[in-house]
C-alpha positions as CSV (number, residue, x, y, z in Angstrom):
1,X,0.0,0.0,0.0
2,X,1.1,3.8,-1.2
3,X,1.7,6.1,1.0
4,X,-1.1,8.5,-0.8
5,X,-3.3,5.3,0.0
6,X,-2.0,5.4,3.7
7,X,-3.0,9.0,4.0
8,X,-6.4,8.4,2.4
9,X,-7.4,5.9,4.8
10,X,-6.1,7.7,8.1
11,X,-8.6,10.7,6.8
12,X,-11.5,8.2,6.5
13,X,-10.8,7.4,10.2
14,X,-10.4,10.2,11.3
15,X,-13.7,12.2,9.2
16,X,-15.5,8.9,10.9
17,X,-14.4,10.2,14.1
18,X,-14.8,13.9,14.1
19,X,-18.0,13.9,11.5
20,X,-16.5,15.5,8.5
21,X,-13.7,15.7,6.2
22,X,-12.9,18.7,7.0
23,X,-12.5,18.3,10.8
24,X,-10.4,15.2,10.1
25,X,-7.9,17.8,8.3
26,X,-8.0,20.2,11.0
27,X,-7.7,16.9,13.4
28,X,-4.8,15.3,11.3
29,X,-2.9,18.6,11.5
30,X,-3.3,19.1,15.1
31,X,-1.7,15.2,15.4
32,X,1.2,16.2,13.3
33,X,2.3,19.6,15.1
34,X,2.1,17.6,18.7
35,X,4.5,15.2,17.2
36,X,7.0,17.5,16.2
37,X,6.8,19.2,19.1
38,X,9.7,17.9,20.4
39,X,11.3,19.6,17.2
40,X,10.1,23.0,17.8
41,X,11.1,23.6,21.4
42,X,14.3,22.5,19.5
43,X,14.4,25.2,17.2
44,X,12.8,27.9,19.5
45,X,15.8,27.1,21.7
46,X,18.0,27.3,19.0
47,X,16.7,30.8,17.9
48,X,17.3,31.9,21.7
49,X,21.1,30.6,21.6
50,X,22.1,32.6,18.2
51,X,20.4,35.7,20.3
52,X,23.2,34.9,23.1
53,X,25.8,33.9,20.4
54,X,25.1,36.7,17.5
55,X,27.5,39.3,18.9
56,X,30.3,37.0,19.5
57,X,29.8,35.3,16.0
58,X,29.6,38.5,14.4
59,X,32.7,39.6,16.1
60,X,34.4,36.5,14.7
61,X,33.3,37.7,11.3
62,X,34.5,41.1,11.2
63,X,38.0,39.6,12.4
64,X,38.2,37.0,9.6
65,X,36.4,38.5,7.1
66,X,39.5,38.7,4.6
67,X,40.5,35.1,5.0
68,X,36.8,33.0,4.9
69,X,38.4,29.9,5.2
70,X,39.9,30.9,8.3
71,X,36.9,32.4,9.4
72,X,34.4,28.9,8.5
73,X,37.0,26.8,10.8
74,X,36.6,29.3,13.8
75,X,32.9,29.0,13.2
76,X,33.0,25.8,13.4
77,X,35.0,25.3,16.3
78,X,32.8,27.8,18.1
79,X,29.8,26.4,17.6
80,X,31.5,23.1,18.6
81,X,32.9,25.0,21.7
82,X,28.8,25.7,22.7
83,X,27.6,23.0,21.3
84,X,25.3,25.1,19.2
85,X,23.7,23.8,15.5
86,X,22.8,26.1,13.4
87,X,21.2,23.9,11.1
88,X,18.5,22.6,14.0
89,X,16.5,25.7,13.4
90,X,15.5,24.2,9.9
91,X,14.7,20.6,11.1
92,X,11.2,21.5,11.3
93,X,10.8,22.9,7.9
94,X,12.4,20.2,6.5
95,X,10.1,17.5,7.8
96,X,7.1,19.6,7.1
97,X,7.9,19.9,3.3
98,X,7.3,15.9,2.6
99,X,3.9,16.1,4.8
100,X,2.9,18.7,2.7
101,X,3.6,17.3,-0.9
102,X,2.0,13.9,0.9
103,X,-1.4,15.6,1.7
104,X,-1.3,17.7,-1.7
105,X,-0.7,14.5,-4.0
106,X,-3.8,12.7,-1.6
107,X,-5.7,15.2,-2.0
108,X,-5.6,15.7,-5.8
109,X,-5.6,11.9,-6.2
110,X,-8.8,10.3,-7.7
111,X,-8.6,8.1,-4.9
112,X,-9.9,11.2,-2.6
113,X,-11.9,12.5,-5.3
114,X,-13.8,9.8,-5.8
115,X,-14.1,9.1,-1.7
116,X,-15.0,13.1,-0.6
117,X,-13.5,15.5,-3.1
118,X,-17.5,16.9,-3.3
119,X,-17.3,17.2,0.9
120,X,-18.5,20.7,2.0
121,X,-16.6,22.5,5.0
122,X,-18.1,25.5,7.1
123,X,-17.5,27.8,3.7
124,X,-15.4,25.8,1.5
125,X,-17.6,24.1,-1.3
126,X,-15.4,21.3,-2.3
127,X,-11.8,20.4,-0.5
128,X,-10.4,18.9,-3.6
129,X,-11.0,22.3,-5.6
130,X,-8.7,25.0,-6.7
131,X,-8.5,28.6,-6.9
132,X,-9.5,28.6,-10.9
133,X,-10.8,25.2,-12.3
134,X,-13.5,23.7,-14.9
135,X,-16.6,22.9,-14.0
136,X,-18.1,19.4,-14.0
137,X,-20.7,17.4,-12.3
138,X,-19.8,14.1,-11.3
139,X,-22.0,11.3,-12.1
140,X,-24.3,12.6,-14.8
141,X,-22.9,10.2,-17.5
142,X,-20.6,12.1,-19.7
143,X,-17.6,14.9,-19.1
144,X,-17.3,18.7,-19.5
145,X,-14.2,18.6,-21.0
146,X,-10.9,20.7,-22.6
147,X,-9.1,20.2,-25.7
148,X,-6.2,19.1,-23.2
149,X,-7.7,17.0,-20.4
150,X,-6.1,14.0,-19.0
151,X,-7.7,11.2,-16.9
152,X,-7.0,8.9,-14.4
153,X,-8.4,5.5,-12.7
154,X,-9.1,4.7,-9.2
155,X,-6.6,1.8,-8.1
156,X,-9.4,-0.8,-7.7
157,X,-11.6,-1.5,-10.5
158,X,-14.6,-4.4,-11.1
159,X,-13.1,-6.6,-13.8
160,X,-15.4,-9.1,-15.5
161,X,-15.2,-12.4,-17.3
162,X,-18.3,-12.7,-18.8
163,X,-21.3,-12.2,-15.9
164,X,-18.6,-12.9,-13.0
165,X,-16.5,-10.3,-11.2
166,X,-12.7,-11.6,-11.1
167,X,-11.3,-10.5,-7.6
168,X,-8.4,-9.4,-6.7
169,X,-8.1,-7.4,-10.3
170,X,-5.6,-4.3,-10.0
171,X,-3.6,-1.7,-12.3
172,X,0.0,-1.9,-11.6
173,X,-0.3,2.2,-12.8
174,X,-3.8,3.8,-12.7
175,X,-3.0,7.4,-13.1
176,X,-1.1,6.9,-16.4
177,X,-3.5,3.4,-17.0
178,X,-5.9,5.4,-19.5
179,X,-5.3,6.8,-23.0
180,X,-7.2,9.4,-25.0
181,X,-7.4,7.9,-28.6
182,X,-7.3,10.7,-31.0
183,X,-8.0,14.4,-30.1
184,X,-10.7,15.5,-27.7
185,X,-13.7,17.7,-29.2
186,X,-16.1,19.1,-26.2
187,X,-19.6,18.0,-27.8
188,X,-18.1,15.1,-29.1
189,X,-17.5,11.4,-27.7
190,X,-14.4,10.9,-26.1
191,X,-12.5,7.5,-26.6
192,X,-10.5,5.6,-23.7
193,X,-8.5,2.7,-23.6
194,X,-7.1,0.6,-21.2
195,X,-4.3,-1.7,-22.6
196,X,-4.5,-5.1,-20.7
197,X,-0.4,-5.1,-19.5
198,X,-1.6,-2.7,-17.2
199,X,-3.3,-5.2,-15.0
200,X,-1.5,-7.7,-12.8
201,X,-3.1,-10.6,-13.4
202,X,-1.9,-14.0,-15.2
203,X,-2.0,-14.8,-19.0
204,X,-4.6,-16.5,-18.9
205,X,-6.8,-14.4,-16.8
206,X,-5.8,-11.5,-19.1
207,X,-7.3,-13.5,-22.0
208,X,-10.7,-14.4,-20.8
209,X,-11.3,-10.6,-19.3
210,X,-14.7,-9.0,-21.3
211,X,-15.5,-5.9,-19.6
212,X,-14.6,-3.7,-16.6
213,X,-16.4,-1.4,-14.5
214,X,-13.9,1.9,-13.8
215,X,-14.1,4.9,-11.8
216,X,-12.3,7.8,-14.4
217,X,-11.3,11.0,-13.1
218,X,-10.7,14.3,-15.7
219,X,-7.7,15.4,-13.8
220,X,-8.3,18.9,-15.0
221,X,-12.4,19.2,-13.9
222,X,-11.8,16.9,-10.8
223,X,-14.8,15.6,-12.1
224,X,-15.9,11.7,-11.8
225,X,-17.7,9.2,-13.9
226,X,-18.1,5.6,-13.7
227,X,-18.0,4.3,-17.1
228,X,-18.3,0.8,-19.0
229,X,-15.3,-0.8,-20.5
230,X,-15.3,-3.7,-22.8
231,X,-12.8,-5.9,-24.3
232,X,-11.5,-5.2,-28.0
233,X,-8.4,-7.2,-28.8
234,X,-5.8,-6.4,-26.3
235,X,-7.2,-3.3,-24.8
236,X,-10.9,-2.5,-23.1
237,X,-12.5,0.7,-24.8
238,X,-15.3,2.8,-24.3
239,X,-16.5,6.2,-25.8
240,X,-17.7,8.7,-23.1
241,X,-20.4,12.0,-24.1
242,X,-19.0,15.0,-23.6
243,X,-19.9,18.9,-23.0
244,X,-17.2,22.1,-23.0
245,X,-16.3,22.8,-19.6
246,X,-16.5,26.4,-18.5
247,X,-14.2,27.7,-16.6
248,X,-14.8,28.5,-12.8
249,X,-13.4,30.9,-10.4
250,X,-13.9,29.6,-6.6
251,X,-14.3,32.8,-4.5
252,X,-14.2,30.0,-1.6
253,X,-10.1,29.1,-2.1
254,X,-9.6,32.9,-3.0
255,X,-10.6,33.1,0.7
256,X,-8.2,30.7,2.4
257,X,-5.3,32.2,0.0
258,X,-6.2,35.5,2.1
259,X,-7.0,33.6,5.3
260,X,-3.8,31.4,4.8
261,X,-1.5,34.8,3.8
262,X,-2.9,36.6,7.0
263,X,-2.1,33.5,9.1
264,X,1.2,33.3,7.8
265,X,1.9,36.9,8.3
266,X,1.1,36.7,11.7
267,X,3.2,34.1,12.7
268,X,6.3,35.3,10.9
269,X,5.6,38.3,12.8
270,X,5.1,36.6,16.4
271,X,8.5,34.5,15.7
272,X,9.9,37.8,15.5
273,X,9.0,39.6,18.4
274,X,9.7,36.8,20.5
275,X,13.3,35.8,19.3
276,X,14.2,39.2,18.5
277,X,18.1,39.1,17.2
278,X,20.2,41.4,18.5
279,X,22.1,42.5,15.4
280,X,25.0,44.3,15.6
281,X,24.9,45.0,11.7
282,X,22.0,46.8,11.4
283,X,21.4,46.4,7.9
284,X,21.3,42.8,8.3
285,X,18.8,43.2,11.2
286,X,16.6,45.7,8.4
287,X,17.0,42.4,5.9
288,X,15.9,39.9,8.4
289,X,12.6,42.1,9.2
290,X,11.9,42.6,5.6
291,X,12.0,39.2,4.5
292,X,9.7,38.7,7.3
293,X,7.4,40.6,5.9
294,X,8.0,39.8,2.0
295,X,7.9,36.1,2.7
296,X,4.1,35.5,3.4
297,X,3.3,37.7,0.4
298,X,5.6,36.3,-2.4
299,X,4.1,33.0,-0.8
300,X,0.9,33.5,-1.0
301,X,1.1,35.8,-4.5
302,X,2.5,32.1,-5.6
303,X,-0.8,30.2,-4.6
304,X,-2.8,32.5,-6.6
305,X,-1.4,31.1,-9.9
306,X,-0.3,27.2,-8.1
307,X,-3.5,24.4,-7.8
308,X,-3.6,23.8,-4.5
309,X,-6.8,22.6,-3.4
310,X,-8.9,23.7,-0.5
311,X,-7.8,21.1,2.0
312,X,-4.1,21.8,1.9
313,X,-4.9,25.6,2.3
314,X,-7.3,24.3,5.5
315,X,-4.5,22.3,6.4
316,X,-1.7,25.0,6.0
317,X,-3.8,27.9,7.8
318,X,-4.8,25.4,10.6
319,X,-1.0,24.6,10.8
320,X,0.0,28.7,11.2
321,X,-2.5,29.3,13.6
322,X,-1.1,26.2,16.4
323,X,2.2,27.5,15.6
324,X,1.4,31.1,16.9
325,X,-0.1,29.3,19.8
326,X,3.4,26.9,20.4
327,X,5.5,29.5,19.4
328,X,4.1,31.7,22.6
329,X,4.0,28.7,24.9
330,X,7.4,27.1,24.4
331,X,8.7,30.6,24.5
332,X,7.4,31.6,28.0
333,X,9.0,27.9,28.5
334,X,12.3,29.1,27.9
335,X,12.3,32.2,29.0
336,X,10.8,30.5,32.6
337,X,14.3,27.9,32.2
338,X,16.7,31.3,31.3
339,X,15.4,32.6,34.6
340,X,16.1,29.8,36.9
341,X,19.4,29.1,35.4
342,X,20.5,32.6,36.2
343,X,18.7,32.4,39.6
344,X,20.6,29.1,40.3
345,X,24.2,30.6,39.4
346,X,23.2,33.6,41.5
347,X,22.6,30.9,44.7
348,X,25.6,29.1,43.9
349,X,28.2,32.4,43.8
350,X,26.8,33.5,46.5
351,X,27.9,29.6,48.1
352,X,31.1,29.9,47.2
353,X,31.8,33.3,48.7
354,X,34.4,32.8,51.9
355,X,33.4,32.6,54.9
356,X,33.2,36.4,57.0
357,X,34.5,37.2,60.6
358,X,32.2,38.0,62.8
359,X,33.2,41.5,64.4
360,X,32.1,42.5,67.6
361,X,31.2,46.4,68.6
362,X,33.4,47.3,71.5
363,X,32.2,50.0,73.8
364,X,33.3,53.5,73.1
365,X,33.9,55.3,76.5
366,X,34.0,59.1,76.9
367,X,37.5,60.7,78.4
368,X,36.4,63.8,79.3
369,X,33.3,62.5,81.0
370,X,35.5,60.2,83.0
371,X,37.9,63.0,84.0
């Protein structure tokens, strides 16, 4: 089983649990960012450590700064000497990236589409659609189509030898299974084939195979129809009806692109005010606070013209918003651990201070008095 399979299924479970598809998004999320946890007290605590290092490192800099080979080895060895990595700041990121193509490809798949990709959330019409897509209604018996649509199979399909179902029938490849024979004309039929290498069965199986039952997905109209196969030499055909698609613009996603920008913005923002770098080089600190702000917007500029559907942008903006929230907590963490690390180094210099003599007053007495 895929991993875009994998992914599928823990949604199910969880939209079973929580009532929707859409709250097993928010739900799945919420699972991932309290597992990597761990990995952001990591890199809040590295952010704190290049606050205490900066002015050091920076002073190492300016001394080397003719001779950079010179200069990377002290680096080195100073981060070695405090046991700082600079790198562990980007861990995070890093493992976020793969979780993020993961749900997009899941998402897009025809797997989901055909499982939920019509599911309705709070505002959101569909979570499988895009910011600017064609329009198509699944299940009416023929496609709104493009001159330059592709399709795509669901991975398990109802293969028959004559009135009998053969189980356990498969595609090794059921996104690239089916072929468009000759152009595609909206109005006019469109052909499919299926070439029978593309299933894993036996020889003989393959040879006594009449018709199939398959679940096709246009991969540019998300749309879904379940349409008739039959065998014809070594391929199964059928000819599908077919409309022009119009094109649709989904004020819905244009909503979570602001939503998602705005989220986004804020957190870059948070992150900033509670690690604040204490540059010495004040134009790099004037670089640091504009990338801050150009990020999120060159970002989400990007998503207006990139397909991401509306359940990565749930996914994304539910993901900003817990990070504001951990970002604040493990940061009063640390800054609760800075205090009673200095507290405890103030008790124990004030331990190691020698021990004082004890002086006694001595009483004063008057001469002239005593005269």
């Amino acid at each position: 089983m895929d991993f875009t399979t994998l992914t599928i299924n823990f949604l199910k479970d969880l939209s079973n649990i929580f009532g929707s598809y859409g709250l097993g998004i928010i739900a799945l999320t919420v699972i991932i960012r309290l597992a990597m946890w761990p990995l952001n007290v990591s890199q809040q605590r590295s952010m704190k450590t290049m606050q205490q290092l900066q002015p050091k490192m920076k002073a190492i800099q300016d001394r080397y700064k003719n001779n950079p080979q010179v200069m990377q080895q002290k680096m080195m060895e100073f981060y070695k000497e405090h046991k700082f990595n600079p790198m562990a700041g980007c861990l995070p990121l890093l493992i976020q990236m793969p979780i993020f193509i993961l749900l997009y490809s899941s998402l897009m798949s025809p797997q989901f589409i055909s499982l939920a990709g019509q599911s309705k959330f709070l505002f959101i019409n569909r979570l499988d659609a895009t910011l600017k897509g064609n329009a198509g209604v699944s299940n009416d018996g023929k496609f709104s189509v493009g001159p330059r649509d592709t399709f795509s199979l669901n991975k398990n399909i109802k293969v028959y030898i004559g009135d009998k179902e053969l189980e356990n029938a498969k595609l090794s490849n059921p996104r690239n299974a089916v072929k468009v024979q000759g152009d595609i004309t909206p109005g006019q039929p469109v052909d499919l084939k299926i070439s029978l290498d593309d299933f894993d069965l036996k020889f003989s199986q393959l040879a006594q195979i009449t018709s199939a039952d398959v679940t096709v997905t246009d991969n540019n109209t998300r749309e879904i129809e379940k349409v008739k196969f039959v065998k014809q030499g070594d391929n199964l055909i059928a000819s599908v009806p077919t409309v022009a698609a119009k094109t649709s613009f989904n004020y819905d996603v244009l909503l979570l692109v602001a939503i998602f920008g705005l989220s986004m913005f804020l957190t870059q923002k948070i992150m900033m005010a509670t690690n604040k770098m204490q540059q010495v080089d004040p134009a790099q600190e004037a670089m640091q606070k504009s990338l801050g702000t150009m990020m999120p917007v060159m970002l989400t500029a990007s998503f207006l013209f990139i397909p991401i559907p509306a359940g990565v942008f749930l996914y994304l903006i539910t993901s900003n918003i817990i990070q504001i929230g951990q970002t604040l907590i493990i940061n009063k963490q640390l800054d609760i651990e800075a205090e009673n690390k200095k507290n405890k180094k103030v008790l124990d210099s004030n331990e190691s201070l020698p021990a004082t003599k004890k002086v006694e007053a001595k009483e004063i007495k008057n001469t002239e008095t005593d005269k």
